[in-house]
Each structure stands twice: as structure tokens, then as C-alpha cells.
C-alpha positions in Angstrom: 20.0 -19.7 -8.1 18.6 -16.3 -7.0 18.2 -13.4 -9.3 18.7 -10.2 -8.0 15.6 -8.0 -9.5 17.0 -4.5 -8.7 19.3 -2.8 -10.4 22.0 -1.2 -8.2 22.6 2.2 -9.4 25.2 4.7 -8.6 23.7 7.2 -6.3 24.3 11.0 -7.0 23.3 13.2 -4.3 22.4 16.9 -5.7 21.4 20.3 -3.7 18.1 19.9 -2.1 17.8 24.1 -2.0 18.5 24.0 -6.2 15.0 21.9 -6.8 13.2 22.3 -3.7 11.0 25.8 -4.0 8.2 26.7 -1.0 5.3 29.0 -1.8 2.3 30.1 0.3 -1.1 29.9 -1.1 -3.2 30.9 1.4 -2.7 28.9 4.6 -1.4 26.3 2.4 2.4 25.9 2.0 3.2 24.5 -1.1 6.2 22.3 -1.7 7.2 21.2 -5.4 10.3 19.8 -6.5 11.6 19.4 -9.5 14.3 16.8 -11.3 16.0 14.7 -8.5 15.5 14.3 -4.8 17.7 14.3 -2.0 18.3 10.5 -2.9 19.7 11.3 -6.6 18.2 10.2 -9.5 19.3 6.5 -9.4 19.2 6.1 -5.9 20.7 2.8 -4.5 19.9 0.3 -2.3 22.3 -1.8 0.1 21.6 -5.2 0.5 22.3 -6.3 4.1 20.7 -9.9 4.4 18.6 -11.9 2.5 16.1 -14.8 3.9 16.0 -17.4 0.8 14.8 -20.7 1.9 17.8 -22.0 4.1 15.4 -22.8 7.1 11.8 -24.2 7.1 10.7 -20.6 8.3 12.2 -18.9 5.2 11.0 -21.2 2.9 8.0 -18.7 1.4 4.9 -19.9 -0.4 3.1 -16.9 -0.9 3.7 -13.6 0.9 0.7 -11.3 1.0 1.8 -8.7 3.2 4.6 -7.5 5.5 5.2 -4.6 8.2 8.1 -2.9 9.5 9.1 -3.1 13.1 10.6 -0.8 15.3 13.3 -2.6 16.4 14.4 -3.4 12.4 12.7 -6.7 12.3 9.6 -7.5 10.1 6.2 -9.4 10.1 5.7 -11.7 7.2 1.7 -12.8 6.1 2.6 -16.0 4.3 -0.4 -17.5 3.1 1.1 -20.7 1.8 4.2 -21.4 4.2 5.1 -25.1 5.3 3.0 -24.9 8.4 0.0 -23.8 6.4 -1.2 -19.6 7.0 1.2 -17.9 9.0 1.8 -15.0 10.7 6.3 -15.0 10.8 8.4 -12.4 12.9 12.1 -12.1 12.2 14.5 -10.0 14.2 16.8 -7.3 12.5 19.1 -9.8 11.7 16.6 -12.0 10.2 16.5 -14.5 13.0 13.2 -16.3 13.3 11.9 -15.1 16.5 8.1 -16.8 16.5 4.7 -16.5 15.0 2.0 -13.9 15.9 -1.1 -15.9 16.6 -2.6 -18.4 14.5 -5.6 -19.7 12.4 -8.4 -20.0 14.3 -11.7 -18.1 15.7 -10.3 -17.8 19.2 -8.6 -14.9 21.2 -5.3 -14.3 18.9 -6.3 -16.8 15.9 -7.3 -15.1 12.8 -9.7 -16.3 10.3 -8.5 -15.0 7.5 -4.6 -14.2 7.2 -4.7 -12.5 3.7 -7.3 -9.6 5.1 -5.0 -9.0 7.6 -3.2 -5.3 8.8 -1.1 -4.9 11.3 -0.6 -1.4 13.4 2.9 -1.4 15.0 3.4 1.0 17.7 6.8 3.1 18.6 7.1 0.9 21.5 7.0 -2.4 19.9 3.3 -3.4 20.2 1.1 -5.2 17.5 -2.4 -4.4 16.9 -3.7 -7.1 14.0 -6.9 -6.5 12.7 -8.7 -9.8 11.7 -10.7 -8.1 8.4 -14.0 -7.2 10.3 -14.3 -9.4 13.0 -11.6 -8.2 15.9 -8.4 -6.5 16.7 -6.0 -8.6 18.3 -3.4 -6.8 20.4 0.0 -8.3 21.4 2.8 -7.2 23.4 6.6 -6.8 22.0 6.9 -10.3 23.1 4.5 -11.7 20.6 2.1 -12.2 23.8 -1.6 -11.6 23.1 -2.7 -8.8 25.6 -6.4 -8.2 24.9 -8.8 -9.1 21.9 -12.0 -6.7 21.7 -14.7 -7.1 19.1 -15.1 -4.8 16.1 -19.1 -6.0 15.0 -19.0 -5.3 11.5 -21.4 -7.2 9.6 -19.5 -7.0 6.0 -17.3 -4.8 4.2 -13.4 -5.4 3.0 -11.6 -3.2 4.3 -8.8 -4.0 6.8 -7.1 -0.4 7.5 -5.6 0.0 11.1 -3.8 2.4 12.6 -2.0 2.9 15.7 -2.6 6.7 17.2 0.2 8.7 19.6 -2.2 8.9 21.8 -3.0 5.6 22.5 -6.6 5.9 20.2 -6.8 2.6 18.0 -8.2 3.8 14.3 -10.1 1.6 12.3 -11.4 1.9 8.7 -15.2 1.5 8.4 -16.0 -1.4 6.3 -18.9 -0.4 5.1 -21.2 3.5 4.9 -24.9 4.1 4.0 -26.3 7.2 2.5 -25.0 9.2 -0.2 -21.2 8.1 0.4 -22.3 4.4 0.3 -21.0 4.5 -3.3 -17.7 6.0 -2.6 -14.4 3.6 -3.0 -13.8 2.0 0.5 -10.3 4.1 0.6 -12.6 7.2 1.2 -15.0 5.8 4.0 -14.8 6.6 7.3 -12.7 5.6 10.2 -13.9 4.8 14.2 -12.2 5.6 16.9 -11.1 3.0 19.6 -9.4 3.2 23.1 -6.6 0.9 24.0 -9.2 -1.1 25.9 -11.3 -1.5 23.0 -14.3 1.2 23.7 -15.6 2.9 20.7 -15.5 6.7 21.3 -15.9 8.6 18.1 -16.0 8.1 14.1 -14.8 10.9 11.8 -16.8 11.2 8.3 -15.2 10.4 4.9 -13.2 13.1 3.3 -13.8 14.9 -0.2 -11.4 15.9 -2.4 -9.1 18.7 -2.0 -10.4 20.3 -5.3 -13.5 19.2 -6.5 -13.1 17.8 -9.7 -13.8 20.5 -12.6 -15.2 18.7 -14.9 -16.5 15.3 -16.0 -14.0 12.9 -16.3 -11.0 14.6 -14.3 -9.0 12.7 -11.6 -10.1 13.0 -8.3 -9.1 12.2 -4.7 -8.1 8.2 -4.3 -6.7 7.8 -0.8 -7.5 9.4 2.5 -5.9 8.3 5.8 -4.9 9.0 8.9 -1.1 9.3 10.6 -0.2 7.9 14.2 -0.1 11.9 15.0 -3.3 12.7 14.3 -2.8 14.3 10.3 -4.9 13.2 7.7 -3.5 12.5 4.2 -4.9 12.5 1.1 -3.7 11.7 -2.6 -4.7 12.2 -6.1 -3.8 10.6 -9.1 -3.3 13.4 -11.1 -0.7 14.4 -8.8 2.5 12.7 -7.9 2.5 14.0 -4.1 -0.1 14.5 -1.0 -2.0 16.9 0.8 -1.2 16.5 4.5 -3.5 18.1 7.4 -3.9 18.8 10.8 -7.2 18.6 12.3 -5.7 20.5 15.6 -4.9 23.5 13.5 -1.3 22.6 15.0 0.4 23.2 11.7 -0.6 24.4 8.5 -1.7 22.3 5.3 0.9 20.9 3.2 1.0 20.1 -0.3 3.9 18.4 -1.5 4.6 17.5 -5.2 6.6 16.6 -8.2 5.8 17.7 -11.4 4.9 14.4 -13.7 3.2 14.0 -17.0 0.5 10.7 -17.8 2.7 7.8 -18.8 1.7 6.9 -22.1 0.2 3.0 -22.5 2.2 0.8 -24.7 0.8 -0.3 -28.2 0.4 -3.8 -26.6 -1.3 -2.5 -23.4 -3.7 -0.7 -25.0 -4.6 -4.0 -26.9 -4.8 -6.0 -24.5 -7.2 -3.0 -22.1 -9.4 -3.5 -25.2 -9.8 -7.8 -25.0 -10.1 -7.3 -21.8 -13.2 -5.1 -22.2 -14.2 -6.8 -25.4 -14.4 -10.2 -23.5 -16.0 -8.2 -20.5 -19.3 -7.2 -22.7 -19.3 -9.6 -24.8 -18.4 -13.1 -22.3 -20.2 -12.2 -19.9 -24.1 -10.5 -20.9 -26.4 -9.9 -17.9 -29.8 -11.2 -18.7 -32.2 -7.9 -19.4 -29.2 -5.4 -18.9 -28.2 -3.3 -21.7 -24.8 -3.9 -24.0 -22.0 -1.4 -22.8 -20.6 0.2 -25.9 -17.1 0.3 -26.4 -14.8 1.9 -24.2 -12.2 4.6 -25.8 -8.9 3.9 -24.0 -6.8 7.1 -23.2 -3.5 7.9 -24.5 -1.9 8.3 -20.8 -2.6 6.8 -18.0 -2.2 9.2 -14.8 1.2 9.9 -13.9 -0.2 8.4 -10.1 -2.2 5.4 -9.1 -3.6 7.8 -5.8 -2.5 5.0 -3.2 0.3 5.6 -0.5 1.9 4.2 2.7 3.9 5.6 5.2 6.4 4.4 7.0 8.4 4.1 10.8 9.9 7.2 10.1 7.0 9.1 8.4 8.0 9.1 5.2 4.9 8.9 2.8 5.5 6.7 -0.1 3.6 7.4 -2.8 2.2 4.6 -5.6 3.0 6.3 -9.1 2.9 5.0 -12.4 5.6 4.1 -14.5 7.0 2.4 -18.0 6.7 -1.3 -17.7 10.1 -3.9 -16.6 8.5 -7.2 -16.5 6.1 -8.9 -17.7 3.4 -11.4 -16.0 0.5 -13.3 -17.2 -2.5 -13.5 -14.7 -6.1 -13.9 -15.0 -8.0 -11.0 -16.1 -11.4 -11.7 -16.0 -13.3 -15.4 -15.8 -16.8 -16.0 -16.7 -18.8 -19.6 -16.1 -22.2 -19.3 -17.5 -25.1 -21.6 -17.0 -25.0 -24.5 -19.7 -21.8 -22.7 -21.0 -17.9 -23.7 -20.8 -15.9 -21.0 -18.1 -13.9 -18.3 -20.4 -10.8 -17.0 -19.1 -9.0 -14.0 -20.4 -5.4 -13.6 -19.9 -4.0 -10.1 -18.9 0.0 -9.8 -19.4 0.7 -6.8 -17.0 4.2 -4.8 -17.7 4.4 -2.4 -14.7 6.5 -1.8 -11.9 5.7 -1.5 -8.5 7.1 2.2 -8.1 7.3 4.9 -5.7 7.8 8.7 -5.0 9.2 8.9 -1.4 8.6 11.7 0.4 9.8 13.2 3.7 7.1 13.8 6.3 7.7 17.7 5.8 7.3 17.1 2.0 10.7 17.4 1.0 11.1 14.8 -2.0 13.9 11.7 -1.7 13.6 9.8 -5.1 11.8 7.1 -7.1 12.2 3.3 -6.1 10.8 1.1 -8.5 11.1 -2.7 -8.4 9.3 -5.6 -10.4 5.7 -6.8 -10.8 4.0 -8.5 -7.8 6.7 -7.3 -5.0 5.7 -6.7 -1.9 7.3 -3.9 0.5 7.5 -3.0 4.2 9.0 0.1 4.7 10.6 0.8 8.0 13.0 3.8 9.8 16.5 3.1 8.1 15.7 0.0 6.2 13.3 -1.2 3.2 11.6 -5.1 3.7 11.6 -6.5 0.1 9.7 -9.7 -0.6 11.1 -10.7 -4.3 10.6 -13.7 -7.1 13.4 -15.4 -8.5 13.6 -16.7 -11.6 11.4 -19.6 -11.0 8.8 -17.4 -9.0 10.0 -18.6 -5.7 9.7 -16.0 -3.4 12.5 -14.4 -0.9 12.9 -11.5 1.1 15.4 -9.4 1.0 16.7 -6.7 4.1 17.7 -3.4 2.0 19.4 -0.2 4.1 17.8 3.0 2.4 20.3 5.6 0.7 21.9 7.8 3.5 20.4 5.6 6.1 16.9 6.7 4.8 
């Protein structure tokens, strides 16, 4: 039996102008918004097909990733399906339609499935970036069209994106220098043409503000938009900063006002194992003991990741109180002569996010449970959900007001 994990709400739609205020501040415009979006405060979702296991293609094992296609389809990364690591396209009416590529080292075979991003283009092409080996291009067919060779050494990153103006945009996997310490979601990205030729790079990006004093959240997320704008996101904020390199339009910040979220009495025990059995499990030989770590009250009222989606919608990753609970492993550690250690983390917290329209214009919150994965597309949301026996399913939602 499936269990439907979202609640459907009744949707109230209020006056944008009567919570939507613009200011200038300098050439920036400023949007904030305050209590509901456009999508009411308990926005809902309309379920329009579900893909559960009737057919050996819908049968899930473990879904890492999906994407959005243009013509209302989606791409499905299962990991563990029947036929072993697959790539799975289904139509808009959730028709199995094929699989894009295969495991392999060859010209469209990927090596490794879960470091996988896919770039979809207005006009229905795929550009799948194998981690840091390739980029595999395919036509709207599911055809592969050209391979061409990214030679990165190492790294982890897996970012792609798909530029107006035919430019492929890859993350840099790797940066030397001062920057070398930076989080991978602030390195750089290169610049490739449709054929494959690397023309430019583009530097990593600072914060907006620089951080006024030790300690203070900072910058999390950079990226770049199939027009050309640059993004960035802070976890102090629940919102973006949008730019345009071209000058074309002004900055943009858009944001909803949002307090930390305070941590549970039980999440703030278990932060505390978890570092307890970090420093104390685990000693490096000749490396000093950490002392304790002083967990916070809050935690920031934004995790500082985003997305966006067909439409251009940025979805932002916020916090929020925990729904669900899951038990995973925390931290391991196997020393020499010694029996492995495992400490179990029970994690309460939604996956939940501020929508916003691509002019900055806030929709709502959609939160759903622990460990779903999402693929946001033009009118519809891509849902990949657990029942209650953690099988997994996906589910075809229509956004309020046809998004």
C-alpha cells in the first residue's frame, strides 16, 4: 500500500501587491516579501500520475537524481533498478520511453551514474556530464550526438549547465591558490562550445557582503542561469542575489524575512554524540584533541543551496521544523587493531523550499519528507517518494495555478 507523504492543503491565494514591497538601494532593486506568496500559505499540489512499481521500469531501487524535461517528461538516475545503474526517460504521461546511455567507459556509457548532472536544453537536448571525465550529448531522441573530453584529474563536482547561447558551462572540479580551500559550490566554472572547445573560465565569486565578523554566515551557492545571470545564496537569507554580467538588467535581491529555526532538545543531543564520538572515536596520531563544540540555539533560517527550474523559478533550500524521522549513519571509524564504531544520526528535517519567480516575486513554501528527491519542471513538480516500507515511487505533481 502506498502512503501519500504530502499533505494536501487548501490553497488561499492573497494580493501579491499587499506583501510584495520594491526598494532601490543603489543599482540594486530590492524585493522582500512578507507572510504568504502568490501560492497561499498552504499551497497545494495536484497529483496527476504516479509511477509505483506496475512495470519492470517503475520498479525503483534507489533514485539519486532526476531532471525535468521540456516536453513534461523526466530523467530518473536509479542506481539500483532491475537492470542494474540506469539512466530511465518517461514521457509526460509517464510512459517509458528508453534509457539514456549506459554503464560503460565508451562514447555515451557513464562510469559512474550517481555523479551524474544532466543539462536539458529548451529544445529537448541532453548534455550528461559523467563527474569529471566527459560530457555526453544526446539528441531529443535519446541518440548520442557527440562525446568530448573534460580532462579533469580529480575533484567532485558534477555541475552542468546548458547556456542560450549554445556555450556548455561546467563547474571546475578542482582550484589552486588561495581559493583552493573554498567549498566546491564557489569554484569556478569553464566555458565550452557545442562542439566541445574550451573558450573561457570565469573566476569563483565572493560574497555579496563580506562577512562582518567572525563567525557570521556567508555566501553558500554561486551559479550560473541558461541566460547568462549569475546567482548566488546565503544562508542567512531566505532569498538570492541575481546578476547580470552584461549590465542588461540590474541586480536583484529577492527575500523573505525568516528567523534561525531553533534545534530540537533531541537534535541538539544527538549534534553533541556525534561530535563526542568524532574526537573521541576517531584520534589522529600526533594531532591535537578538538575541544568541545558549543552547539547554537538556531540553526540558519537557509541551508544556502538552490535550483532552478524549466521555467526559471529559483527554488531555494531553507530550513525548517522536522516531520519525519530517519536513522542513517553518522560517522564510522575502523581503527588499526580496533573494532569499526558506528554512530547513528536520527535526522528530523524536511526537505523544504522557498520558490521564487525568476523576477523575485515569492510563490510559497513546499516542504516534503526526509530523503525526497525533486525535479522541478515548467507547470509540473517530479516527486520521487518512500512508502511506508521505504520503497521508492515517483509521483507527477501539477504546481498551484499551473506553476
Amino acid at each position: 500500500m502506498r502512503v501519500l507523504l504530502i499533505p494536501l492543503l487548501g490553497l488561499t491565494a492573497l494580493p501579491l501587491d499587499a506583501q510584495t514591497t520594491r526598494t532601490q538601494r543603489g543599482d540594486t532593486i530590492v524585493v522582500t516579501t512578507t507572510g504568504p506568496g502568490r501560492w497561499g500559505a498552504t499551497p497545494r499540489l495536484a497529483e496527476e500520475l504516479r509511477l509505483d512499481g506496475a512495470t519492470h521500469e517503475t520498479t525503483f531501487g534507489q533514485i539519486g537524481r532526476m531532471w525535468a524535461l521540456p516536453d513534461g517528461g523526466v530523467l530518473v538516475a536509479d542506481l539500483k533498478s532491475l537492470d542494474g545503474p540506469a539512466l530511465r526517460r518517461f514521457d509526460a504521461t509517464g510512459r517509458f520511453v528508453g534509457n539514456i546511455g549506459r554503464s560503460g567507459q565508451g562514447p555515451g556509457e557513464f562510469t559512474t551514474l550517481f555523479m551524474l548532472d544532466v543539462a536539458v536544453r529548451a529544445d529537448g537536448h541532453m548534455l550528461v556530464r559523467d563527474g569529471v571525465r566527459s560530457v555526453n550529448h544526446f539528441g531529443p531522441d535519446g541518440r548520442l550526438i557527440r562525446l568530448f573530453a573534460l580532462n579533469h584529474n580529480n575533484g567532485s563536482t558534477n555541475e552542468i549547465i546548458a547556456l542560450q547561447d549554445g556555450r556548455i558551462a561546467v563547474r571546475a572540479p578542482f582550484a589552486r591558490g588561495p581559493s583552493a580551500t573554498e567549498s566546491g559550490l564557489l569554484r569556478p566554472f569553464h566555458f565550452f562550445s557545442a562542439q566541445g572547445q574550451l573558450m573561457d573560465s570565469i573566476s569563483d565569486r565572493k560574497p555579496w557582503r563580506a562577512p562582518a565578523a567572525p563567525g557570521e554566515v556567508f555566501i553558500r551557492w554561486w551559479r550560473l542561469l541558461p541566460d547568462g545571470a549569475e546567482v548566488q545564496s546565503r544562508s542567512d537569507i531566505v532569498g538570492f542575489l541575481r546578476t547580470d554580467p552584461t549590465g542588461k538588467q540590474p541586480p536583484l535581491i529577492a527575500q523573505v524575512p525568516r528567523t534561525g529555526v531553533p534545534y530540537t532538545r533531541e537534535e541538539r543531543r544527538h549534534a553533541n554524540n556525534l561530535l563526542s564520538f568524532s574526537r573521541d572515536s576517531c584520534p589522529r596520531a600526533g594531532m591535537p584533541q578538538q575541544p568541545p563544540v558549543d552547539i547554537p540555539a538556531d540553526r540558519p533560517p537557509a541551508r544556502g543551496h538552490f535550483s532552478t527550474d524549466l521555467a526559471g523559478r529559483v527554488w531555494v533550500s531553507i530550513s525548517a521544523p522536522g516531520e519525519r524521522v530517519s536513522t542513517r549513519v553518522a560517522a564510522s571509524c575502523s581503527l588499526p587493531g580496533s573494532a569499526p564504531k558506528e554512530y547513528r544520526l536520527n535526522i528530523a528535517d524536511p526537505v523544504a523550499h522557498a520558490v521564487f519567480e525568476a523576477d523575485g516575486n515569492y510563490l510559497g513554501d513546499l516542504r516534503f519528507p526526509y530523503g525526497t528527491v525533486i525535479a522541478p519542471g515548467r507547470d509540473h513538480l517530479w516527486v520521487a517518494l518512500r512508502d511506508a516500507d521505504e520503497v521508492q515511487y515517483v509521483v507527477k505533481y501539477r504546481l498551484p495555478h499551473g506553476g
